[in-house]
VEXLOMI-675276 format. One record per residue (C-alpha): x, y, z. Coordinates in nm, 4 decimals. Layout:
residues N
        px        py        pz
         X         Y         Z
...
This chain:
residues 560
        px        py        pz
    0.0000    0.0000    0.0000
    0.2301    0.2345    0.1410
    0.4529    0.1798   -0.2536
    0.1364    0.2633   -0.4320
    0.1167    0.5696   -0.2626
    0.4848    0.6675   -0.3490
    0.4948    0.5617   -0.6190
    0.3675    0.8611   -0.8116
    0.5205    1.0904   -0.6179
    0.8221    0.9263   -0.7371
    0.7421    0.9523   -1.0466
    0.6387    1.3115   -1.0695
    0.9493    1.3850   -0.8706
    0.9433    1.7113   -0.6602
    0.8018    2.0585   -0.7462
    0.9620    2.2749   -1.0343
    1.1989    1.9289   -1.0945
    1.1503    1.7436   -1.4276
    1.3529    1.4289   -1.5464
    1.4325    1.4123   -1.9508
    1.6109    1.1181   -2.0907
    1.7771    1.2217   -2.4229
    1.6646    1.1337   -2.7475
    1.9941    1.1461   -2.9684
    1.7386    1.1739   -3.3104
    1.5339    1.4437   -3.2192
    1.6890    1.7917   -3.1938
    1.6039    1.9881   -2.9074
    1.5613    2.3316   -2.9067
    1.8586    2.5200   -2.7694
    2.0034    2.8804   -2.7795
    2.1780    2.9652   -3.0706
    2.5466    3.1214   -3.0529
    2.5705    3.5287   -3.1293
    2.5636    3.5082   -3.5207
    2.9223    3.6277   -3.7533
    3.0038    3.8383   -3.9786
    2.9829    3.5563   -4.2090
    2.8081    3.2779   -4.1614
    2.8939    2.9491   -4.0733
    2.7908    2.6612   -4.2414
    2.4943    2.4780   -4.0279
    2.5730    2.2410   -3.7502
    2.4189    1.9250   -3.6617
    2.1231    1.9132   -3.4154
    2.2351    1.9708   -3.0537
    2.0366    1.7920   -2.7457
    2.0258    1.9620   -2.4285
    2.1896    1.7915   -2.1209
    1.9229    1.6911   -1.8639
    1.9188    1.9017   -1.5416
    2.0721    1.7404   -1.1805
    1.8797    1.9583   -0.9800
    1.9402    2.3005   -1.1539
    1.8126    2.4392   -1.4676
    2.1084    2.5225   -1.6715
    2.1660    2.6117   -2.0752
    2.2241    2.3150   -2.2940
    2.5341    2.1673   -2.3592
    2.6730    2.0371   -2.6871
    2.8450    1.7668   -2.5808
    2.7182    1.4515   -2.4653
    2.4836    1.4548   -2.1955
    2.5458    1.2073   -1.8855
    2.2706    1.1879   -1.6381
    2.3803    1.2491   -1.2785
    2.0976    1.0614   -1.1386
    2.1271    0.7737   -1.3120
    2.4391    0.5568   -1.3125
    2.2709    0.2332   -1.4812
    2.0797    0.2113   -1.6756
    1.8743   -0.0730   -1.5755
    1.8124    0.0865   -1.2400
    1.4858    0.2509   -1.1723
    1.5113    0.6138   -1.1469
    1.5108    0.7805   -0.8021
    1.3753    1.0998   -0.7098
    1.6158    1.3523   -0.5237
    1.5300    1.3738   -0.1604
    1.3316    1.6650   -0.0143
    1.6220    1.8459    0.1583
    1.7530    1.8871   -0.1996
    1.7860    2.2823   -0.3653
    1.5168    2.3368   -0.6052
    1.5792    2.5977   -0.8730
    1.3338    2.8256   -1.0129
    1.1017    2.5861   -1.3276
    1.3101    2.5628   -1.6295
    1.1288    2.7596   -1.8799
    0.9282    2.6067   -2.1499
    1.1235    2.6013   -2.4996
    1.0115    2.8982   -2.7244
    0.9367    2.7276   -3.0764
    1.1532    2.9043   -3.3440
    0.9692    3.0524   -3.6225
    1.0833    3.0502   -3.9373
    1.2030    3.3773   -4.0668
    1.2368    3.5325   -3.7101
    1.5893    3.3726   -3.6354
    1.8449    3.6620   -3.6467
    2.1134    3.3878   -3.7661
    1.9088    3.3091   -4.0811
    1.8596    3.6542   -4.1729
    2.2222    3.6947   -4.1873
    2.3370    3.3880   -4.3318
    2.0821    3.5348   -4.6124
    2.2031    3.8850   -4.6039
    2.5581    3.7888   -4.6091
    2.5960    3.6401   -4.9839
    2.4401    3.9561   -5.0852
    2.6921    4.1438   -4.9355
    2.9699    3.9126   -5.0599
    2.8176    3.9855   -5.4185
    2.8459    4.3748   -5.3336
    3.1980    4.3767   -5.2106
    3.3497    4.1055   -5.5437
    3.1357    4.3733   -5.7660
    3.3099    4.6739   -5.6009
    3.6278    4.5136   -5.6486
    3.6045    4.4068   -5.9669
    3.4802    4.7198   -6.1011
    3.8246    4.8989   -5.9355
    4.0254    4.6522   -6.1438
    3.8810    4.7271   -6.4470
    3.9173    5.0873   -6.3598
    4.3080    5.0229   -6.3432
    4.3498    4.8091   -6.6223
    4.1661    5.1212   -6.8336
    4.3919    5.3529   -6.7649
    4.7230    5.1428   -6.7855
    4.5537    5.0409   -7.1289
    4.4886    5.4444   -7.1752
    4.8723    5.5109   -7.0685
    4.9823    5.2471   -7.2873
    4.8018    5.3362   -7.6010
    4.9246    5.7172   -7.5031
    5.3088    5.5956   -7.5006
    5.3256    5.3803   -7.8094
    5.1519    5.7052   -7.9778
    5.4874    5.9001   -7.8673
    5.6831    5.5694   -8.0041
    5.9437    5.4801   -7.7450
    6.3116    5.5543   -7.7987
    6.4490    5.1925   -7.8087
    6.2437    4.9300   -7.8317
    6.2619    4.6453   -7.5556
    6.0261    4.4014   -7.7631
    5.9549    4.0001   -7.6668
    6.1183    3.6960   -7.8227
    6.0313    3.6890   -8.1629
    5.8213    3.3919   -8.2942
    6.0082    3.0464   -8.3787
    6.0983    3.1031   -8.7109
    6.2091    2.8422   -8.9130
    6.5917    2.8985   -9.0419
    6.4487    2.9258   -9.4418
    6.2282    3.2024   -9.3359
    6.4878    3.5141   -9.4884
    6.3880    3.8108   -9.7540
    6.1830    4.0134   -9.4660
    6.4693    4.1792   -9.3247
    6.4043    4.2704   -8.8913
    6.0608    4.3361   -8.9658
    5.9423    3.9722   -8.9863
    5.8024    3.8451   -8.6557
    5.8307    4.2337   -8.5301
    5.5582    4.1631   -8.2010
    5.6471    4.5555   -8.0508
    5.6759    4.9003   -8.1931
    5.9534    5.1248   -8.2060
    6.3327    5.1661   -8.2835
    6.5901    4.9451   -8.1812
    6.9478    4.9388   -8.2227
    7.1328    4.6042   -8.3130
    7.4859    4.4885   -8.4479
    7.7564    4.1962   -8.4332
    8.1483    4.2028   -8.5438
    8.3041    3.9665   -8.7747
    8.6766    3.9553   -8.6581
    8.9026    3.6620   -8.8683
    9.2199    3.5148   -8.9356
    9.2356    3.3738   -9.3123
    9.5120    3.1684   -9.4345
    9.5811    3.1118   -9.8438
    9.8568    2.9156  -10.0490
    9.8309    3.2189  -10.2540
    9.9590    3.4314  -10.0190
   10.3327    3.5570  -10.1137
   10.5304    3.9134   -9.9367
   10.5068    4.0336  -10.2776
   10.3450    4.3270  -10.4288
   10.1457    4.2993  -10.7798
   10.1499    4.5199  -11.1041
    9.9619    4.7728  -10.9875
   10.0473    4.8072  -10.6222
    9.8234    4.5427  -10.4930
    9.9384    4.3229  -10.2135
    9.9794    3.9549  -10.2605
   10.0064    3.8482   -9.8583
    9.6392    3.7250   -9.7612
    9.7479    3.5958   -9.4302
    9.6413    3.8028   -9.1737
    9.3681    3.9216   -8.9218
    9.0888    4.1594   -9.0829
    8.7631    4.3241   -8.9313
    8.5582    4.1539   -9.1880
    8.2127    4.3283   -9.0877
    8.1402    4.5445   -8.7885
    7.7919    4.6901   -8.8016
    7.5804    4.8978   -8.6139
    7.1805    4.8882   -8.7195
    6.8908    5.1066   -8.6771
    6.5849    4.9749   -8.7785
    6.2354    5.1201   -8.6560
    5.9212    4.8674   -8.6788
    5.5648    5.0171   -8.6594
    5.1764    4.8852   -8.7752
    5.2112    4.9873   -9.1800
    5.6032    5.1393   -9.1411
    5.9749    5.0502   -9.1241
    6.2987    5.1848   -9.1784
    6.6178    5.0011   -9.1803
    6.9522    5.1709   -9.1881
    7.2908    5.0361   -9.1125
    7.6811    5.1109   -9.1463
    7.9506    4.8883   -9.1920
    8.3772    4.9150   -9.0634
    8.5282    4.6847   -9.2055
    8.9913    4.6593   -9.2352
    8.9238    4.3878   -9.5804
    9.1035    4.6322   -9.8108
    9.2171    4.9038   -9.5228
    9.0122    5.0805   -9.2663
    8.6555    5.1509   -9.4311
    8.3132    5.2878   -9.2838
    8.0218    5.3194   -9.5476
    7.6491    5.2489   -9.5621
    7.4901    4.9232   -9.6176
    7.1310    4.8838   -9.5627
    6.9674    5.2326   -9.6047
    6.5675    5.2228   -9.6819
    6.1958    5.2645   -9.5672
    5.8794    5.0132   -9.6160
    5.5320    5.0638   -9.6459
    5.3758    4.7675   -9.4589
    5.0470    4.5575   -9.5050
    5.1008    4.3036   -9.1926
    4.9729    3.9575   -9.1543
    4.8052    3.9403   -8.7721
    5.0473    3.6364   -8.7462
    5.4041    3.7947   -8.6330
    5.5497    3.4330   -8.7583
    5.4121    3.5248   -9.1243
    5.5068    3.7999   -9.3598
    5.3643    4.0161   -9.4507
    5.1110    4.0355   -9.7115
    5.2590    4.3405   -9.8486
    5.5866    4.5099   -9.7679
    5.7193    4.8361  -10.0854
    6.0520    4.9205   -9.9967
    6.2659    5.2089  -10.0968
    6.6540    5.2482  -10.0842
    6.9478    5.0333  -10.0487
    6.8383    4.7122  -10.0338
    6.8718    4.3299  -10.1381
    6.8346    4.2109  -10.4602
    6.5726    3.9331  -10.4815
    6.7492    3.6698  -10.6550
    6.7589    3.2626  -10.5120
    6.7852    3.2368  -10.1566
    7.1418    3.2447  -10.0748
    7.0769    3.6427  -10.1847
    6.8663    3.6903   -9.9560
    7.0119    3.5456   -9.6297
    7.1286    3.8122   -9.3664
    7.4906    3.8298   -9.3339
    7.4712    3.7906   -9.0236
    7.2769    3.4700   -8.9772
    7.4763    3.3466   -9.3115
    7.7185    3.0188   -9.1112
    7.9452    3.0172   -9.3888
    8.2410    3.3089   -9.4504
    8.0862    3.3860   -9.7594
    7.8635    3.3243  -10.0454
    7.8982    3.0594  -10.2945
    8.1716    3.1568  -10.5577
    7.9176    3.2078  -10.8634
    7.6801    3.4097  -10.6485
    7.9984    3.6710  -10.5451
    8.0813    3.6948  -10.9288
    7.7253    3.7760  -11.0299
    7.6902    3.9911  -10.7487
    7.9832    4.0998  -10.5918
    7.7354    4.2504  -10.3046
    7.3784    4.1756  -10.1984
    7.2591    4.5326  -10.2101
    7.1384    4.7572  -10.4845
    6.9696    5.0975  -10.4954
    6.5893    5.0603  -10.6433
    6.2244    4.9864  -10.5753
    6.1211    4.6481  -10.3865
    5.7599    4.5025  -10.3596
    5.7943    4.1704  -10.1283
    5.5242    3.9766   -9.9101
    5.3826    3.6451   -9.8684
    4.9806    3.5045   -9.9042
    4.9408    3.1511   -9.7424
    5.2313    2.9592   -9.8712
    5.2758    3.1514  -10.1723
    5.6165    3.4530  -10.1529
    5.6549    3.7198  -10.3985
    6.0079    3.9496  -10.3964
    6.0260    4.2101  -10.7304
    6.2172    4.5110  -10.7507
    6.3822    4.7703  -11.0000
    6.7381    4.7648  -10.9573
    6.9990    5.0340  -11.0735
    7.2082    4.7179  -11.1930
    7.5421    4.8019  -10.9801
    7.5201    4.5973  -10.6847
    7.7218    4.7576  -10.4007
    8.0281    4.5445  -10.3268
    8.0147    4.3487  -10.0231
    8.3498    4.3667   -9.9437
    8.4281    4.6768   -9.7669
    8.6906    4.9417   -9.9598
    8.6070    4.8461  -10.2653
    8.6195    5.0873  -10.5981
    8.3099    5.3340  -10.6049
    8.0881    5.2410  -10.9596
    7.7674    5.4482  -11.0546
    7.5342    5.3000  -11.3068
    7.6081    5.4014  -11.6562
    7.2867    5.2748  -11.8126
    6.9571    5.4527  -11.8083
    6.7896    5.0983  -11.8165
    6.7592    4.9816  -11.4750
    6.7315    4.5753  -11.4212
    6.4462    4.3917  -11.3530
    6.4781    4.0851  -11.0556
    6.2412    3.9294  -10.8663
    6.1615    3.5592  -10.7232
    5.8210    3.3808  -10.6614
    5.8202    3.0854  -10.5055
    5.6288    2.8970  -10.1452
    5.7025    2.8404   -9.7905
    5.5108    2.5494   -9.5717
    5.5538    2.4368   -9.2001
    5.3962    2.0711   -9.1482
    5.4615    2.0354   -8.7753
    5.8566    2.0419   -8.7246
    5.9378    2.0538   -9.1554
    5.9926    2.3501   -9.3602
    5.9981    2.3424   -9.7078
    6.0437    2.6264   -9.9039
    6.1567    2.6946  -10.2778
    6.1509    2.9391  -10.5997
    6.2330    3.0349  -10.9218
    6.4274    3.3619  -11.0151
    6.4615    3.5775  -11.2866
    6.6778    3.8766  -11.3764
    6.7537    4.0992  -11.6421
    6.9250    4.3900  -11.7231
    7.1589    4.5903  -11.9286
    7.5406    4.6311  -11.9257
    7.7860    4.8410  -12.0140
    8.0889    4.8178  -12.1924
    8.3117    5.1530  -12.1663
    8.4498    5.3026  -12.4827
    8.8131    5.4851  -12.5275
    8.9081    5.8233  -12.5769
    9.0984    5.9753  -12.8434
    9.4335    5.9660  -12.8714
    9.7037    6.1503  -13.0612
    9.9896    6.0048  -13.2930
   10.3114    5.9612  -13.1742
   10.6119    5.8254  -13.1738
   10.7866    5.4811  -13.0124
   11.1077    5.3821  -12.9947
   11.1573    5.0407  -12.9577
   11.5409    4.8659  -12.8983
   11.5429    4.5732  -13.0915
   11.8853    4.4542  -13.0158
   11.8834    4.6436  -12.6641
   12.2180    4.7754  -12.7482
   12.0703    5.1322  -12.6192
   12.1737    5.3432  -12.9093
   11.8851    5.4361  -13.1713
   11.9655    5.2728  -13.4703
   11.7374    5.2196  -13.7961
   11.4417    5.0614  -13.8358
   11.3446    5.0928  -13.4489
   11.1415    5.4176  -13.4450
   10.8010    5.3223  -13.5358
   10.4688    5.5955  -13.5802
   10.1476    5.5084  -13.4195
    9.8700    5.6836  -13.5719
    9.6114    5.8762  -13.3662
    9.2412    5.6974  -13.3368
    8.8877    5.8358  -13.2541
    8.7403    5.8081  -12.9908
    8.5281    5.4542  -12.9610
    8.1449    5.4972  -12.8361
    8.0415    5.2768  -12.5361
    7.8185    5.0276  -12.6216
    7.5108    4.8307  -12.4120
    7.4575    4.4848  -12.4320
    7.1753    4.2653  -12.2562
    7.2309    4.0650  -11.9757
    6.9996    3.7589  -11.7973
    6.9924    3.4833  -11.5778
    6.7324    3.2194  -11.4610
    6.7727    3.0149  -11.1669
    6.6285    2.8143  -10.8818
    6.6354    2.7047  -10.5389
    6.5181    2.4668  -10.2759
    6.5454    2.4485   -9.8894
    6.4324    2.1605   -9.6403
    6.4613    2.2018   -9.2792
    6.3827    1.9380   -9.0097
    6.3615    2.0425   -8.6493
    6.4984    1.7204   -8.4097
    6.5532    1.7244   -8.0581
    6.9550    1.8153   -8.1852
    6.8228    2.1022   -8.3597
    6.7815    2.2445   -8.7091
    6.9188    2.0387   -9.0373
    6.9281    2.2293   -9.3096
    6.9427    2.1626   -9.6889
    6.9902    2.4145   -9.9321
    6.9988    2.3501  -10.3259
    7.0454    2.6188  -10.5683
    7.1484    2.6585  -10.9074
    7.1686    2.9606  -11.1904
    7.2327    2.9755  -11.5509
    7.3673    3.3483  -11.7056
    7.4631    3.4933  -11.9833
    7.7217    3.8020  -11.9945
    7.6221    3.8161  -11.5725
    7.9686    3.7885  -11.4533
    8.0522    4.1323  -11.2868
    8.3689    4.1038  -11.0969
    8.5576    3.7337  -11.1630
    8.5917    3.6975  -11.4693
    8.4501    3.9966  -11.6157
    8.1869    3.9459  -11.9250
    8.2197    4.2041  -12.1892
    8.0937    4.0293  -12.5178
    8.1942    4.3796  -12.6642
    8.5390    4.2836  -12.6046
    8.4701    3.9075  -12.7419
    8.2568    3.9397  -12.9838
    8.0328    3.6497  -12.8356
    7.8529    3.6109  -12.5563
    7.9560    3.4523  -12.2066
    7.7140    3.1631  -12.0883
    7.7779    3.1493  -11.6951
    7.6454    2.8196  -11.5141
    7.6852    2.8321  -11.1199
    7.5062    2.5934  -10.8416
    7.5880    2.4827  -10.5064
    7.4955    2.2132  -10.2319
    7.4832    2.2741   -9.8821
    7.3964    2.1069   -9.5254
    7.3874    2.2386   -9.1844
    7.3110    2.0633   -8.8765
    7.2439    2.2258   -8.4903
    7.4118    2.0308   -8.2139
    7.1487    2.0782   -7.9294
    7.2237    2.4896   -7.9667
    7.5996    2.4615   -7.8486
    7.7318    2.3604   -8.1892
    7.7021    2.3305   -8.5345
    7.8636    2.1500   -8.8525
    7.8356    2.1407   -9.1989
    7.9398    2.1603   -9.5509
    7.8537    2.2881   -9.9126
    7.9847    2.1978  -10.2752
    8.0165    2.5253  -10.4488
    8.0306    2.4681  -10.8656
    8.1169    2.7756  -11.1146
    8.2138    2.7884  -11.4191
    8.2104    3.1742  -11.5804
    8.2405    3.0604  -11.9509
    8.1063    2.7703  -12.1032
    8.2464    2.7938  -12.4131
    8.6093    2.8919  -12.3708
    8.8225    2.8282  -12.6268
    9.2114    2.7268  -12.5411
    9.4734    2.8015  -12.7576
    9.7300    2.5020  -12.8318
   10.0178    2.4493  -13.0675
    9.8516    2.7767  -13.2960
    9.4728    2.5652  -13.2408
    9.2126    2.6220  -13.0414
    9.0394    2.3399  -12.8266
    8.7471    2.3478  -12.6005
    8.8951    2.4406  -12.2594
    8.7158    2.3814  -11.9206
    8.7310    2.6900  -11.7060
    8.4961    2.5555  -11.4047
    8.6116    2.6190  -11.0158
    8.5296    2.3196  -10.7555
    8.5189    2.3971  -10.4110
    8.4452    2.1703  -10.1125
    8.3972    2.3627   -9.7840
    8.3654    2.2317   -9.4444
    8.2968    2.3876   -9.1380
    8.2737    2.3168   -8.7736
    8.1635    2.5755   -8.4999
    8.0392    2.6366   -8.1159
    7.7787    2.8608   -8.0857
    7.6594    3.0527   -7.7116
    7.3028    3.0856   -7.7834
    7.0648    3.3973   -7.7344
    6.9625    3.3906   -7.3513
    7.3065    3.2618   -7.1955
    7.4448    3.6314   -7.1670
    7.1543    3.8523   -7.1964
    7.1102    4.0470   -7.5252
    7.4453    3.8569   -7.6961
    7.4907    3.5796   -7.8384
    7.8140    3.4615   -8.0508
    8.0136    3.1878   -8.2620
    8.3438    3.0732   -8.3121
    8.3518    2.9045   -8.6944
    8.6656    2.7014   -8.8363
    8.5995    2.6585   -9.2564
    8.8081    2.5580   -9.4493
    8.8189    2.5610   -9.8374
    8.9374    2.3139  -10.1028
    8.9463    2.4818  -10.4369
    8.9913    2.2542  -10.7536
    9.0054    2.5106  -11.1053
    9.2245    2.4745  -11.4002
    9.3745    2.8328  -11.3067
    9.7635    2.7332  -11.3035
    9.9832    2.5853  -11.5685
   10.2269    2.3119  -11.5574
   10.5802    2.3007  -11.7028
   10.4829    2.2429  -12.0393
   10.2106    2.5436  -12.0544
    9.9137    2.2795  -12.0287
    9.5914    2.4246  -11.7724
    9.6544    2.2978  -11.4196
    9.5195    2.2770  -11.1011
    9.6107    2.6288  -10.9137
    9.7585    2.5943  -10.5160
    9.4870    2.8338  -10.3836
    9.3193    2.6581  -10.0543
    9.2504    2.8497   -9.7734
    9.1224    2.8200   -9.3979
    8.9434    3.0977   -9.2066
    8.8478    3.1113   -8.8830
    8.6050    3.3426   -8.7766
    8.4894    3.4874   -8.4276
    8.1176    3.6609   -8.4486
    7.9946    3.8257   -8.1888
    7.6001    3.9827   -8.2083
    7.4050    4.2317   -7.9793
């Protein structure tokens, strides 16, 4: 009886006190933490601890019930002599909408969105006027231009001068020096008719230039001077012009249309067209040097390039400038200028290059006429006794004065280049050959004036080139030439065909700092060396021989 009367006072425990055992899958309702500036991400559901005989806030972690340490044992009401706290108050429902947490963790994205736009907005505001400062400088066009790397080109890539794969506006100065040591059989400490020095062993300033060249949208100007010691100390011009540009968007094309005025290249093969300072070999092929004896001429140029197709035409005075520095002064005597140009195509499958042409040229020379003379008078000591005796005095009659005469001038010719990039480097082969007629300006001289026929000139070359992984490079080239095709040789009061062709076999070996190593230089050191096979000497009995005339250069080059 008397357990059935305690019994629910035990169960409804004393007043204000109530028991709660926790429910780990229901979420209680607690008090939520003072909300952030930004908001957290949302926590699991926390149950409040249940009370040991004092209301107090809810705890996150685990609840463990003081009054009950098993549980399998019944639960036992605290005695009366226990402190009772105040009732816990009831849980105040949340509704949704009212919770000061969830109107922030709303608000605060939108505020996030505010603050990115504000920012992003000041950005562009700086990038517009470092775009507006930019645009206002390259208007002014900056003293010296400090441009990128130019594009990749391919090494067959020539005839555009500096202003292929221009990527930044402006002038910039550039240069290299050419200093050599050459060594010849020919060479003998003897001076020829004429005053002209026989040594050829020595050390020279072959080329030491200093560029200017100026690059913009649809203009260009190139001008350069070369000191050279070749044949003394020498400073004169050799690049001196301005272009009128059409520009492909592609820096690594050319241009699709490029007039040029001044002293520029001819446009004839390839090896023509080469810089001399990216030429590897000391010079160009024999035939080449006697058709041209430099690659520069005074005239009109229309170049540029349309896909895979390359154009290159110009009016020429017809007197290229000679390469080699010191050399005589000639102005053109002809009114007619010369006509040269090349057309030809260009493709880049992957790591190949192929490129190739046909040229054409023609023009008008000159052959010089004599002046007047007077009659007079020679003595001439037949029996070099010194005393004028009979019979030696002879009269030589006055003549006229001969006119100068023109005479036409031509030459076809035609060249290929194939270039394979490896992990070594570049390989290079070059083919090129030409076929003339009365061409020959400066080796043997054609004047069919003088011979009353005309010369037929054939010249061609071979050449490879291989990179060794940028450090190095090696190669070779066949150089044929022979300036008269129909020479005649007189023998025993008869003449017989003659062969007046020059062989030469050139190798070359070099090491090479590449661009990057030394900032703004880079250099090579060059060892050719040239075996010459003509029919230029005589033997004993007067019969055309093979003439002692190798030589070996080596060559230091050093580019900025």
């Amino acid at each position: 009886m008397l357990i059935a009367l305690l019994l629910p006072l035990a169960l409804a425990g004393p007043p204000g006190v109530t028991i709660e055992i926790e429910d780990e899958d229901a979420p209680a309702p607690a008090s939520r933490p003072t909300p952030r500036p930004v908001t957290p991400p949302a926590s699991p559901p926390v149950t409040p601890a249940p009370p040991t005989g004092e209301v107090r806030p809810a705890d996150r972690s685990p609840p463990v019930p003081e009054a009950i340490s098993d549980p399998g044992a019944p639960v036992v009401a605290p005695t009366p002599s226990a402190p009772v706290s105040s009732p816990a108050p009831e849980p105040t429902p949340v509704v949704p909408g009212s919770d000061p947490t969830v109107a922030t963790a709303a608000a605060a994205p939108d505020d996030v969105r505010r603050e990115l736009a504000a920012l992003r907005a000041r950005v562009a505001g700086l990038e517009a006027e470092r775009a507006a400062e930019e645009q206002q400088e390259s208007g002014r066009g900056p003293a010296i231009r400090v441009g990128g790397p130019r594009p990749d080109l391919p090494p067959i890539s020539v005839g555009f001068g500096p202003s292929m794969g221009v990527q930044s506006w402006g002038v910039r100065i550039s240069g290299y020096i050419q200093t050599q040591y050459q060594h010849s059989q020919l060479s003998q400490d003897q001076i020829q008719q004429g005053g002209v020095t026989l040594n050829r062993d020595r050390f020279t300033i072959r080329r030491g230039r200093v560029r200017v060249s100026g690059d913009w949208k649809h203009f260009a100007f190139d001008f350069e001077l070369d000191g050279s010691t070749t044949r003394g100390p020498f400073i004169g011009i050799r690049q001196a012009s301005v272009s009128v540009l059409y520009r492909n968007p592609d820096a690594a094309r050319p241009p699709y249309l490029m007039v040029t005025a001044g002293l520029t290249e001819t446009p004839f093969g390839h090896e023509m067209r080469v810089g001399q300072r990216d030429m590897l070999f000391m010079e160009r092929s024999l035939g080449s040097l006697a058709f041209f004896p430099g690659p520069v001429d005074v005239g009109l140029r229309v170049r540029g390039g349309l896909g895979a197709f390359r154009y290159d035409l110009a009016v020429l005075n017809g007197t290229p400038l000679d390469d080699r520095a010191g050399a005589r002064a000639s102005v053109d005597a002809t009114r007619a200028p010369d006509y040269a140009g090349r057309v030809g195509f260009e493709v880049r499958p992957k790591k190949v290059a192929v490129g190739g042409g046909v040229s054409l040229l023609y023009g008008t020379g000159f052959h010089r006429g004599q002046d007047a003379t007077k009659g007079r008078v020679e003595w001439s000591d037949l029996n070099e006794n010194g005393v004028l005796d009979s019979g030696e005095l002879v009269a030589v009659p006055g003549m006229a004065a001969t006119p100068s005469l023109n005479f036409r001038r031509w030459a076809v010719g035609a060249d290929l280049q194939l270039a394979i990039r490896s992990k070594a480097g570049w390989s290079q082969l070059l083919l090129e050959a030409t076929m003339a007629s009365n061409l020959d300006r400066d080796l043997v001289v054609a004047d069919p004036v003088t011979t009353g026929a005309d010369l037929r000139e054939l010249q061609a070359y071979a050449a490879f080139l291989q990179e060794l992984y940028r450090w190095a490079v090696i190669g070779a080239r066949y150089d044929f030439y022979d300036p008269n095709s129909d020479l005649l040789d007189r023998r025993r009061g008869q003449f017989v065909p003659a062969n007046a062709a020059i062989h030469t076999i050139s190798p070359l070996v070099g090491a090479v700092l590449p661009a990057g190593v030394v900032p703004g230089f880079r250099g090579r050191l060059v060892v050719q060396y040239d075996a010459i096979v003509d029919a230029l000497g005589r033997d004993a009995r007067g019969v055309p021989a093979n003439l002692r005339n190798d030589q070996i250069t080596v060559r230091l080059q050093g580019e900025f």
